[in-house]
TINU-16231 format. One line per 10 residues: number of its first residue (from 1); for each residue y, z, x of N, C-alpha, C, CB. Coordinates in steps of 0.05 Angstrom, whole numbers, plus 32768, in hexadecimal, padded with zeros to 4 digits. Atoms other than C-alpha are relative to their C-alpha. Glycine has a CB too. Layout:
BEGIN
NUM	Y:Z:X:Y:Z:X:Y:Z:X:Y:Z:X | ...
END
This chain:
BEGIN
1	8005:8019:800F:8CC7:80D3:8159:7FFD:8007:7FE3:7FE6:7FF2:800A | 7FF9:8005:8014:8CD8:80C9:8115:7FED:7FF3:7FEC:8011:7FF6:8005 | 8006:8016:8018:8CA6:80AA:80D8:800D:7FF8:7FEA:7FEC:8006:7FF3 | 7FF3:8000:8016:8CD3:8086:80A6:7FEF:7FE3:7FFA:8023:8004:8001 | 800B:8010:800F:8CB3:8063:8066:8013:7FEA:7FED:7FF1:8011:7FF3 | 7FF1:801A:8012:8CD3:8025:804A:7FF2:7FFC:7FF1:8006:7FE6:800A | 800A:800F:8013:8CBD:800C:8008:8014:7FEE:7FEB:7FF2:8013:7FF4 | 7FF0:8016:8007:8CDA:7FCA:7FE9:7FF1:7FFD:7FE5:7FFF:7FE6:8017 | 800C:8020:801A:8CD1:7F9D:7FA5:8017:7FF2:8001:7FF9:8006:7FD6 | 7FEC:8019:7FF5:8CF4:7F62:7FAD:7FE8:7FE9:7FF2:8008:7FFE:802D
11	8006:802A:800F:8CF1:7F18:7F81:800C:7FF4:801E:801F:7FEE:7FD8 | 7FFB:800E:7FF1:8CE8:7EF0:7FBF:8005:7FE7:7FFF:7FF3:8004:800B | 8002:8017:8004:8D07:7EAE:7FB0:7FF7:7FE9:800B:800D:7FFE:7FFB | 8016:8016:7FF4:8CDC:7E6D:7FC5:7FF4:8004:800B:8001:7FEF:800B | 8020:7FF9:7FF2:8CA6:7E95:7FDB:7FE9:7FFE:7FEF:7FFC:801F:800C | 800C:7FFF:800D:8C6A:7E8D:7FC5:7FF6:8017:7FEB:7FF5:7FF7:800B | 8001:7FEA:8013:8C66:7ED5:7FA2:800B:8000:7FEE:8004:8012:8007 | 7FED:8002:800E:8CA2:7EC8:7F80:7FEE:7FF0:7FDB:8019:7FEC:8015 | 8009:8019:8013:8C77:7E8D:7F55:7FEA:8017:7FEC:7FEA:7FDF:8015 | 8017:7FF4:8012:8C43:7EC7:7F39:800B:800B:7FE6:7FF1:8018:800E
21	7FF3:7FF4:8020:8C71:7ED3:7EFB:8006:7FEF:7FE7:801E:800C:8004 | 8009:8019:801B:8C59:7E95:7EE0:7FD8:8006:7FF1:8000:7FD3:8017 | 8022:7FF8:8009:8C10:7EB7:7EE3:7FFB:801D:7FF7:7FEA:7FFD:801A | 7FFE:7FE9:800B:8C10:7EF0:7EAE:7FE4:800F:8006:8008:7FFC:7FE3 | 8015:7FE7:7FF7:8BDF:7F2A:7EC5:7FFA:7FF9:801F:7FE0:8000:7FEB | 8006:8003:7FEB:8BD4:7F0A:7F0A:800B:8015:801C:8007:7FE8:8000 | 7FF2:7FFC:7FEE:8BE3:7F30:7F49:7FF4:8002:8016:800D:8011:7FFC | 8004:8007:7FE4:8BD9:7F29:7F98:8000:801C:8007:8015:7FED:8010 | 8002:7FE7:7FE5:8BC1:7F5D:7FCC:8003:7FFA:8017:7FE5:800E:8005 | 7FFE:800F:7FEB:8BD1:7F54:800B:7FE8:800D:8016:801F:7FFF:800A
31	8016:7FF4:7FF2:8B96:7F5A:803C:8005:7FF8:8022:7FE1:7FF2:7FF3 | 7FF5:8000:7FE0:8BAA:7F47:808B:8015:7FE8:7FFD:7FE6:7FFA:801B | 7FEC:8018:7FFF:8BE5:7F20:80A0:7FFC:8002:8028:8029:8009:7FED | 7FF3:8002:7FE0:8BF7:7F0B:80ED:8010:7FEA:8000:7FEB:7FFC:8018 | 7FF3:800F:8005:8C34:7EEA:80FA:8001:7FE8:801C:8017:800F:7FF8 | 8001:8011:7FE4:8C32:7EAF:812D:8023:7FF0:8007:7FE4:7FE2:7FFA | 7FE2:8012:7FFD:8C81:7EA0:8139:8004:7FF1:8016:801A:8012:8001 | 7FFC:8016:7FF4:8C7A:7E76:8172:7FEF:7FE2:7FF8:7FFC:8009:801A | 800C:800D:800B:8C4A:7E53:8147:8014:7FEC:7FE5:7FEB:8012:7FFA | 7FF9:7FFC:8015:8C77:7E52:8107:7FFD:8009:7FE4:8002:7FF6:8000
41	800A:7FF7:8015:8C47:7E6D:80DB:7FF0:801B:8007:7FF1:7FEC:7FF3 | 8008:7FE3:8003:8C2C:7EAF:80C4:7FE4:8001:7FF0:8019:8011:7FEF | 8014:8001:8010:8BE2:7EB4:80B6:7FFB:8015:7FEC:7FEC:7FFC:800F | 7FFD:7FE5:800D:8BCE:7EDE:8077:7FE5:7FF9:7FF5:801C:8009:7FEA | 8015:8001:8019:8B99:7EF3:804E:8005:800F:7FE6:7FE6:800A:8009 | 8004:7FF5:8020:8BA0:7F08:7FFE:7FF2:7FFC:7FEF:800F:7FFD:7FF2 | 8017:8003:8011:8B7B:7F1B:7FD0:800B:7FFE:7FE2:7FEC:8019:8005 | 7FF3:8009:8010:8B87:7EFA:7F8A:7FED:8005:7FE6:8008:7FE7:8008 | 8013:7FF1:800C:8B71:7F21:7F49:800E:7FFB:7FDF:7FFD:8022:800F | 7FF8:8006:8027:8B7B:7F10:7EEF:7FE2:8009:7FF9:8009:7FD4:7FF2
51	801D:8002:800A:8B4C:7F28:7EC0:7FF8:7FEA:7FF3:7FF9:8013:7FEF | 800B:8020:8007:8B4D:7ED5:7EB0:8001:7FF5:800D:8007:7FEF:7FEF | 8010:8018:7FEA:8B2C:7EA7:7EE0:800D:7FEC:7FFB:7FE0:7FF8:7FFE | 7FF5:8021:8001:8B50:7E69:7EC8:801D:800A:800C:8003:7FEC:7FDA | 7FE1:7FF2:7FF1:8B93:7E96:7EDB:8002:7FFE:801B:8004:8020:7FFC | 8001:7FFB:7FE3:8B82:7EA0:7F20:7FFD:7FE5:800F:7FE9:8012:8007 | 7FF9:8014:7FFE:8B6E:7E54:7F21:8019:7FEA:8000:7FF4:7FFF:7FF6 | 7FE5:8012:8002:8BAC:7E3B:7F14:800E:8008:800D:800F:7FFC:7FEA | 7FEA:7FF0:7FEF:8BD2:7E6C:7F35:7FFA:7FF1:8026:7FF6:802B:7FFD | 8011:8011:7FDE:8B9D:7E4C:7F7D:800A:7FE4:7FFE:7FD4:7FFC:8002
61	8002:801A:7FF9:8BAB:7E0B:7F6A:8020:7FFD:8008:7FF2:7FEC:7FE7 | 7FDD:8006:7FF7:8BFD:7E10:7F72:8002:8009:8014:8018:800B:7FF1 | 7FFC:7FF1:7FDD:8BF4:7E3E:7FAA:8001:7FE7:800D:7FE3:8017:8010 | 8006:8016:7FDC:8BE2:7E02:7FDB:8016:7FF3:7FF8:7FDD:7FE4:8009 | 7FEF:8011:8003:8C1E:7DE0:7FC7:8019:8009:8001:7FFC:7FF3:7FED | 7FE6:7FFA:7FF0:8C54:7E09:7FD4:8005:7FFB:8010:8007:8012:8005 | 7FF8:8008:7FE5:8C84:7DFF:8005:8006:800F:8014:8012:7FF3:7FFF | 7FFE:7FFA:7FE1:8C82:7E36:8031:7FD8:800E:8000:8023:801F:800A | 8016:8001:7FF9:8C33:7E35:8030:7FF8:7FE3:800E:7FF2:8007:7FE9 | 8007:8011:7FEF:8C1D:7E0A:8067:7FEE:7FFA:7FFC:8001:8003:8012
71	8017:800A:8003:8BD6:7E0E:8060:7FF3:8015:7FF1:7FF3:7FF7:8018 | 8010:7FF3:8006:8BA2:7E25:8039:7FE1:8000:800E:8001:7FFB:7FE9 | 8010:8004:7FE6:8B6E:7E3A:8069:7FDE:8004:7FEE:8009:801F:801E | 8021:8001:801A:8B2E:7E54:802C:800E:8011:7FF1:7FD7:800F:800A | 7FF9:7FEC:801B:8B2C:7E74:7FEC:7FDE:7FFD:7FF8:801D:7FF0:7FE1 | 8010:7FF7:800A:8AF0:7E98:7FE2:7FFA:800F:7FE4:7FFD:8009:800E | 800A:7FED:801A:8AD3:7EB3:7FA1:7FF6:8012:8004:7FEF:7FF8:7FF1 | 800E:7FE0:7FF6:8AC7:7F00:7F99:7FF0:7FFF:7FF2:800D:801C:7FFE | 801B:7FFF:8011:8AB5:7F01:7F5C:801B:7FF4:7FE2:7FE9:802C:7FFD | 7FF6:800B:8011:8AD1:7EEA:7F12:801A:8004:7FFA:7FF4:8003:7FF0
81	7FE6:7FF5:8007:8B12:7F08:7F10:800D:800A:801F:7FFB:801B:7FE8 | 7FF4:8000:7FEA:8B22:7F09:7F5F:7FF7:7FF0:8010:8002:8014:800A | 7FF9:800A:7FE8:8B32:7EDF:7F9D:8003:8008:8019:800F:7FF9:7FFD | 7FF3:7FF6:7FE6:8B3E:7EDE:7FD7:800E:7FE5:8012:7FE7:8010:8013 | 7FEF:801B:7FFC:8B6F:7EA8:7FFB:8006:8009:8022:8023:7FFB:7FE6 | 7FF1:8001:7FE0:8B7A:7E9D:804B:8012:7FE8:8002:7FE9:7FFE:801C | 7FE8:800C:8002:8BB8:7E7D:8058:8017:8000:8019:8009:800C:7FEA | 7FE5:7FF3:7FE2:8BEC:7E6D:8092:8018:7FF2:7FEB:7FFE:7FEB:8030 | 7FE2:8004:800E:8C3A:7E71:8071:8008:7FFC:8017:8011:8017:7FEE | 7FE7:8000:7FE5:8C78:7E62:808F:8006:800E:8008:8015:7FF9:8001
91	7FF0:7FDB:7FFE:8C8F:7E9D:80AF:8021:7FFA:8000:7FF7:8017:8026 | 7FEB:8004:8002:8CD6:7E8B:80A8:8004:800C:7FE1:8005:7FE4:8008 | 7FFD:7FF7:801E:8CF0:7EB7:8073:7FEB:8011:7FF4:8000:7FEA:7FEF | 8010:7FEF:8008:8CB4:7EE5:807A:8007:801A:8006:7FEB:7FFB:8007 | 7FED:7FE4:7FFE:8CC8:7F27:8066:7FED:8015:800A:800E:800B:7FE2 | 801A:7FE7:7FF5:8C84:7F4C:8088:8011:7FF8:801C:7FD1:7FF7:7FFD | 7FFD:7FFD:7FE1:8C9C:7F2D:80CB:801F:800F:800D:7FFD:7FDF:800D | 7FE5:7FF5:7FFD:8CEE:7F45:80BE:7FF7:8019:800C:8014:8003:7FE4 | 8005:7FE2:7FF6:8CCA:7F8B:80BE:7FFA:8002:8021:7FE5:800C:7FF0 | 8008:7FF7:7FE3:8CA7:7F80:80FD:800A:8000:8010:7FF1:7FF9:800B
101	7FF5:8014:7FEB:8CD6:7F59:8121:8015:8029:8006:8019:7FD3:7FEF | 7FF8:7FE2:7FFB:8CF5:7FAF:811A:7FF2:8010:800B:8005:800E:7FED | 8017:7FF0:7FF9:8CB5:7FCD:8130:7FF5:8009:7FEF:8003:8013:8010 | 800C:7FF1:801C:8CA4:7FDE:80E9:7FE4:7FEE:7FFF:8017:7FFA:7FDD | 8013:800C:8004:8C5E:7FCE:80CB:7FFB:7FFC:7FE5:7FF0:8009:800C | 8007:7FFF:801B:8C46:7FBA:8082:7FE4:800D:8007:8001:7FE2:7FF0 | 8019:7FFE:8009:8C0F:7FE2:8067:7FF6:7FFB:7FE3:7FFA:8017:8006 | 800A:800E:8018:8C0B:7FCA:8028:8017:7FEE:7FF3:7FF4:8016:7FEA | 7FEE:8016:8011:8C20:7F8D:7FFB:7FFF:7FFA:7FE9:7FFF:7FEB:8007 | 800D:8006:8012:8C1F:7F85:7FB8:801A:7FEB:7FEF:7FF1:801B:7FF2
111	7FF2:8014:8008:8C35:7F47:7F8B:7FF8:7FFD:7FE0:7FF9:7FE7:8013 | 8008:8002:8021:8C3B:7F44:7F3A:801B:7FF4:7FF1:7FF7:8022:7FF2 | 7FE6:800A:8013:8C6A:7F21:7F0A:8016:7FF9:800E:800B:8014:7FEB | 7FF1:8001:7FF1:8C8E:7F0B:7F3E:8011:800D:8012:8007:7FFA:7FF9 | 8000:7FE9:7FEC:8C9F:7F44:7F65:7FF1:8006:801C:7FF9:8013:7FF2 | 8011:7FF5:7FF3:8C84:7F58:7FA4:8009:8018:8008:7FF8:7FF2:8012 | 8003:7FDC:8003:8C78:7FA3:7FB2:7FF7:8004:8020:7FE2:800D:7FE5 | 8011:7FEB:7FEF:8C6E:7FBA:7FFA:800E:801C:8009:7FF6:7FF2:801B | 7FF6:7FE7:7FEB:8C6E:7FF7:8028:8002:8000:8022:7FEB:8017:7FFB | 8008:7FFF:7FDC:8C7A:7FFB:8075:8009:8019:8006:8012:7FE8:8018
121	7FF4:7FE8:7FF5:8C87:802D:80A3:8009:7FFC:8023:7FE9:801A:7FFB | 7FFA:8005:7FEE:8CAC:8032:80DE:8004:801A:800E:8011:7FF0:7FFE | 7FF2:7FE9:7FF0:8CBA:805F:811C:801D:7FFF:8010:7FEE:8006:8013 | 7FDD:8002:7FF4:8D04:8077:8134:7FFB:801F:800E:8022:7FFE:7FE1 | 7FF1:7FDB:7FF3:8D1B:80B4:815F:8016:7FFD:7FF0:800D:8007:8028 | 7FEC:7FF0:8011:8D54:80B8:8131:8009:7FED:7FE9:801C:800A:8012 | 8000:8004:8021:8D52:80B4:80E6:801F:7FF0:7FFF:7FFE:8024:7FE9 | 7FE0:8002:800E:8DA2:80AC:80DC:8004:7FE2:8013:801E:8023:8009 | 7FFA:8016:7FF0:8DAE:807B:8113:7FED:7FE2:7FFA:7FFB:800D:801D | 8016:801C:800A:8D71:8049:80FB:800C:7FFE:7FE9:7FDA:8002:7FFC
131	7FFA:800A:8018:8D94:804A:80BC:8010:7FE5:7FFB:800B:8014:7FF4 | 7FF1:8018:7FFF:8DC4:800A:80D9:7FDD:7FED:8001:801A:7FFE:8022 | 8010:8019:8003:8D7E:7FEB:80E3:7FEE:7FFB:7FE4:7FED:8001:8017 | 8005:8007:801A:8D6B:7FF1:8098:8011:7FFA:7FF2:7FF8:800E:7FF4 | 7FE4:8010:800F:8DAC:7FDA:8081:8003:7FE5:8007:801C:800C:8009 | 8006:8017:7FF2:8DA1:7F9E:80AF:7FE7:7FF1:7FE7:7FF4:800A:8024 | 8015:8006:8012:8D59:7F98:808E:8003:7FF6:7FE5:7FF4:8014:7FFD | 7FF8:7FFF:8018:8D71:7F9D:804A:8018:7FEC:7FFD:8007:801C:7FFB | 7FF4:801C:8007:8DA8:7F64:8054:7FEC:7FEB:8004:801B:7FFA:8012 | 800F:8021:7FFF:8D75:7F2F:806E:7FEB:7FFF:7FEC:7FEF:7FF7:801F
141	8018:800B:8019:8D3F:7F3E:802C:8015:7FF9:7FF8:7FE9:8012:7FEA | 7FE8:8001:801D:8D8B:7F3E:7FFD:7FFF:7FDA:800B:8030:801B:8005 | 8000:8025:7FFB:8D87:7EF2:801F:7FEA:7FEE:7FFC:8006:7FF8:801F | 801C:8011:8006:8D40:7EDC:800D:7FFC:800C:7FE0:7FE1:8009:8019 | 8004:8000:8024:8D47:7EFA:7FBA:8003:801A:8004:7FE0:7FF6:7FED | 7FF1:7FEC:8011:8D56:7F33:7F91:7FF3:8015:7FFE:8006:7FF9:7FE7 | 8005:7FDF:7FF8:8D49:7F7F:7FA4:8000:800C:7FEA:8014:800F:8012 | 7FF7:7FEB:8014:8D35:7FAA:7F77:8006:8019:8003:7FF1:8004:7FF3 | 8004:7FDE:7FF7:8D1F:7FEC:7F98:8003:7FF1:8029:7FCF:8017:7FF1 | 7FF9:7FFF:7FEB:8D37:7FF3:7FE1:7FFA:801C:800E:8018:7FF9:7FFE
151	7FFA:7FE3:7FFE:8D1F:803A:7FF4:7FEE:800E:8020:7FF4:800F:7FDC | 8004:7FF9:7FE6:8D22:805F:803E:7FFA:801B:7FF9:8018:7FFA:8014 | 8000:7FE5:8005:8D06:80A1:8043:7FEC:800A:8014:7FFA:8006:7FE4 | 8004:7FF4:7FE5:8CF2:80CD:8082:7FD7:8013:7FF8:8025:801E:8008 | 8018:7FF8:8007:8CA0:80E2:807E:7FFF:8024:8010:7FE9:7FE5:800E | 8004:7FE9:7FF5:8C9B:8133:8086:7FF9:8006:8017:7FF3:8009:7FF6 | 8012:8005:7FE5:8C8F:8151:80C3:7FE3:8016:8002:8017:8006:801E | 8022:7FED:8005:8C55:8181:80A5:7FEA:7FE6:8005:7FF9:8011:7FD5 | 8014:801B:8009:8C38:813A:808C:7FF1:7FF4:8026:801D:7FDC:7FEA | 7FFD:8012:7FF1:8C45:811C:80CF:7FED:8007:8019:801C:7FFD:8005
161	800D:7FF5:7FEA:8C25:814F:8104:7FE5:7FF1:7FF2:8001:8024:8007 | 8018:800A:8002:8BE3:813E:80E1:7FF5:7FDE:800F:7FFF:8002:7FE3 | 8005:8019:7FF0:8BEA:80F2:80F0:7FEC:7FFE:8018:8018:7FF9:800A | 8004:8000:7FEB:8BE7:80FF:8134:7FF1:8010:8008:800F:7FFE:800B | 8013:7FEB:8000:8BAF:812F:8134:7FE7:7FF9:7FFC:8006:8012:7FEE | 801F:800E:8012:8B76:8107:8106:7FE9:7FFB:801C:8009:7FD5:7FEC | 800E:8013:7FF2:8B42:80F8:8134:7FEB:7FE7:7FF1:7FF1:8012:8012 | 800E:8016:8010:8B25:80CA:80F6:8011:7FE3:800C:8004:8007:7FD9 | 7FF0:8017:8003:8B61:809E:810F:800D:8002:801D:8016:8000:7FE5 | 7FF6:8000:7FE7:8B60:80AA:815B:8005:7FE2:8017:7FEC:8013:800B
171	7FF9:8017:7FF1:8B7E:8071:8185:7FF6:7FFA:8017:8016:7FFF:8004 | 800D:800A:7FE6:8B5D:804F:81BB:800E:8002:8019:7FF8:7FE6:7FFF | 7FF3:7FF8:7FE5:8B71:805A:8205:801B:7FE3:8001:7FE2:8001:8020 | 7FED:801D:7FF6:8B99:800D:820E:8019:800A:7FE6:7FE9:7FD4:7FF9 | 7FF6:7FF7:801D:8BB1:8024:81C0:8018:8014:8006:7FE6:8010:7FEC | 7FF0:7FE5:7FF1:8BD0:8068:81DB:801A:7FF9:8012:7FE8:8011:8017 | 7FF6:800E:7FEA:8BE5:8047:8217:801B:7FF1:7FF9:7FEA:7FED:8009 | 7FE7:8018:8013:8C14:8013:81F8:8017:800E:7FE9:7FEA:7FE7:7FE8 | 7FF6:7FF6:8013:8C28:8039:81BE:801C:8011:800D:7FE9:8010:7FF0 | 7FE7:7FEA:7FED:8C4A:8077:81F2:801A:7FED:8010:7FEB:8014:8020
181	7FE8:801E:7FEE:8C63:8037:821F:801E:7FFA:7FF4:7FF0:7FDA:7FFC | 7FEA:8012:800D:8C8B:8019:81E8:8019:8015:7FF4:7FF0:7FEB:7FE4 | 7FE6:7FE4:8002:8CAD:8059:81D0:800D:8009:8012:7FF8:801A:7FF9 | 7FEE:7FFB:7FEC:8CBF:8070:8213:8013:7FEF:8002:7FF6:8004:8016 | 7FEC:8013:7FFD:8CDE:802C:821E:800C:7FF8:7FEB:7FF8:7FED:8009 | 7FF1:800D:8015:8D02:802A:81DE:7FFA:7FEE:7FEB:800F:7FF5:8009 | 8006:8011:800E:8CD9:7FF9:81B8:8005:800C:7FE4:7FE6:7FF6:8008 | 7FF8:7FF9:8022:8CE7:801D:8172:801F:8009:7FF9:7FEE:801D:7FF4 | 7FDD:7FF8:8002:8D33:8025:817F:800E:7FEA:7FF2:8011:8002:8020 | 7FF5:8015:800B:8D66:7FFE:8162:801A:8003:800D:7FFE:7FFE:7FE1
191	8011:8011:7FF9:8D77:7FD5:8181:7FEE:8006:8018:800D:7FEC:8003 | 8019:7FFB:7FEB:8D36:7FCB:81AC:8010:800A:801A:7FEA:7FE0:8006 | 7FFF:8004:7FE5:8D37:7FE1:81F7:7FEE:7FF2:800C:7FFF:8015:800B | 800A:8014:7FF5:8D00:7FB2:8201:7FF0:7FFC:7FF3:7FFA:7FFF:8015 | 800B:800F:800D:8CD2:7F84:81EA:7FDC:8000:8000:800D:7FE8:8008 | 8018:800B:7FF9:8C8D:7F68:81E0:7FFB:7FF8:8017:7FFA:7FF0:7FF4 | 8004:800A:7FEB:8C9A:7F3C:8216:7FFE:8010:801B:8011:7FEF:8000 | 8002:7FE9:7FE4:8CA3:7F75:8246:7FE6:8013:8005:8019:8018:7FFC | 8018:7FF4:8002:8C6B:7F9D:8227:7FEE:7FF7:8009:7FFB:8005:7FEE | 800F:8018:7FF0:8C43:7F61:8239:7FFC:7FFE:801C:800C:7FE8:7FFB
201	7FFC:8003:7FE1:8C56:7F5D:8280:7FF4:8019:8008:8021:7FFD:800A | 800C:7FE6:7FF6:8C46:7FA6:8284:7FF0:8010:8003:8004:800B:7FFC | 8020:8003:7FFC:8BFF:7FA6:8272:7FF4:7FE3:8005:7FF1:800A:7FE7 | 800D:8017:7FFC:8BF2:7F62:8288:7FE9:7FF2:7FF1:7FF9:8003:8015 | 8010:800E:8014:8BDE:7F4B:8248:8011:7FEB:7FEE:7FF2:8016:7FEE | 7FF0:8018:800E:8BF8:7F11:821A:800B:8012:7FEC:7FEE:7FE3:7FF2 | 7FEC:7FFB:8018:8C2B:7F1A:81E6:7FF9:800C:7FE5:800A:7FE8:7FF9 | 8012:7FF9:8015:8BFE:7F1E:81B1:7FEB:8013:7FFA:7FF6:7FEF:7FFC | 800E:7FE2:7FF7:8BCC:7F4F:81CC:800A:8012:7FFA:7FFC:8007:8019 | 7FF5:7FE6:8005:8BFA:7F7F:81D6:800D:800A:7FE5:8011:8002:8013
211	7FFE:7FFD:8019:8C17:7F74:818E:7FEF:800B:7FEC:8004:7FEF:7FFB | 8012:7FF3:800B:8BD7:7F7E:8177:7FFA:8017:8006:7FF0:7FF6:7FFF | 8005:7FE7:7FF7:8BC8:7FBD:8194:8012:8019:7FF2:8005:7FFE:801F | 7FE1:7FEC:8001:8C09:7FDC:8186:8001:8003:7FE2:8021:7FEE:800E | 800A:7FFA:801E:8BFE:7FC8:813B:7FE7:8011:7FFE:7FFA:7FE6:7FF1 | 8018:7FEE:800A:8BB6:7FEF:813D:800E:8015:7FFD:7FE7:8007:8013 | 7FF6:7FE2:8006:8BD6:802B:8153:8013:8004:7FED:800C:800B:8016 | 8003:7FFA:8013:8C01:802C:8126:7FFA:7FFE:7FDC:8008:8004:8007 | 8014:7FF1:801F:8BDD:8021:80EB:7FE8:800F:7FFB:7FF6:7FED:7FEE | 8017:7FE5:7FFF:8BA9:8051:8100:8012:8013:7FF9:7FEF:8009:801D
221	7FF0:7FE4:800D:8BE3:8085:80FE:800F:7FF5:7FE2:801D:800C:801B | 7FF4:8008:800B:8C0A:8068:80C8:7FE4:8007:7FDF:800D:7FE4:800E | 8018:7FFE:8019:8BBC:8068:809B:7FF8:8019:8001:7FE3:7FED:8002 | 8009:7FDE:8009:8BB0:80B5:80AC:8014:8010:7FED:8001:8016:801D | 7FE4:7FF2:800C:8BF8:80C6:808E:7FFF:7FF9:7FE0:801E:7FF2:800F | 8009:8006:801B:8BE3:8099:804E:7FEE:800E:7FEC:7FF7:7FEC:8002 | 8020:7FF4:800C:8B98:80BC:8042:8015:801C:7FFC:7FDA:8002:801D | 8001:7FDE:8002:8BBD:8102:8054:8015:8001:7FE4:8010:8014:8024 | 7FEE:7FF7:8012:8BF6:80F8:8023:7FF4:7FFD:7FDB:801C:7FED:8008 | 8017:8004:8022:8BC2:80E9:7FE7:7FF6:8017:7FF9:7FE0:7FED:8001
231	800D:7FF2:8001:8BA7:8126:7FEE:8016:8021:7FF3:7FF2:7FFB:801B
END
């Protein structure tokens, strides 16, 4: 198994990120997302930060009125110069769920002058051959706005043994369980050998469960590989 790191910036057009390059110094963190596609929307939370408070005001008050923000669910005060905003979008045209809908995951998001900035990471048994499914990837953002940085690149495998070693970032038995499942059966291939829905069937748990799970693990491994490469 394979760790390869995607990192994007991309002007997402008629998203709401796209609009922050009307709010000079402003920029978004992204703090949890889950996507509900039989729902249509994708719940999120960000966190929304200027060193001027009337900036960040104005920037909240257009938020609720975009059109692919559905609802604004609260917007808490941190403190004078940050936010925090829960929110369900449309997921249509959401470029966190393109990743997943690959088996990839976002671990971070960041949004400034109109730009957004993340990182995911995904797993493959073979680097060269997943490269049709980042070419794939990389046409459906070129169809939602304008790419800047596009960049694939394979995570060491000094870096990588550690991952799977940490016991700061040891995975729970159901965690384990699921994670081995979905690799044996192909779930990080391209294209899939099978699905959620199967994974589902196979621990006799809902759809979503097992999604969730499958995301812990990996961003437990995916956050030991982050801490270790800081170092």
């Amino acid at each position: 198994m394979k760790l390869v790191r995607l990192y994007v910036r991309i002007e997402h057009f008629d998203d709401w990120s796209y609009y922050t390059k009307d709010y000079e110094g402003l920029m978004t963190v992204m703090q949890y997302y889950y996507p509900y596609r039989e729902r249509g929307y994708s719940f999120e939370v960000i966190s929304v930060g200027s060193r001027k408070n009337d900036v960040i005001k104005s920037f909240i008050r257009r938020f609720r009125n975009l059109k692919n923000i559905i609802d604004v669910v609260s917007v808490n005060k941190l403190n004078n110069r940050n936010y925090e905003i829960t929110f369900l979008g449309d997921i249509n045209g959401m470029l966190k769920y393109l990743i997943l809908e690959q088996g990839g995951i976002v671990v971070s998001s960041y949004v400034k002058d109109g730009v957004k900035d993340f990182t995911a990471y995904f797993f493959t048994k073979d680097y060269e051959y997943s490269s049709a499914m980042f070419k794939d990837l990389y046409d459906k953002f070129n169809n939602y706005g304008r790419i800047i940085t596009f960049n694939v690149s394979k995570v060491p495998r000094s870096v990588k043994s550690v991952i799977f070693t940490s016991p700061m970032y040891e995975l729970t038995d159901i965690e384990r369980k699921i994670l081995l499942k979905a690799y044996h059966d192909g779930f990080f291939n391209y294209p899939r050998s099978t699905n959620l829905n199967n994974l589902a069937k196979e621990f006799n748990m809902s759809k979503a469960t097992v999604n969730i799970h499958l995301r812990n693990a990996l961003k437990k491994i995916i956050s030991t590989y982050v801490n270790n490469a800081r170092t």
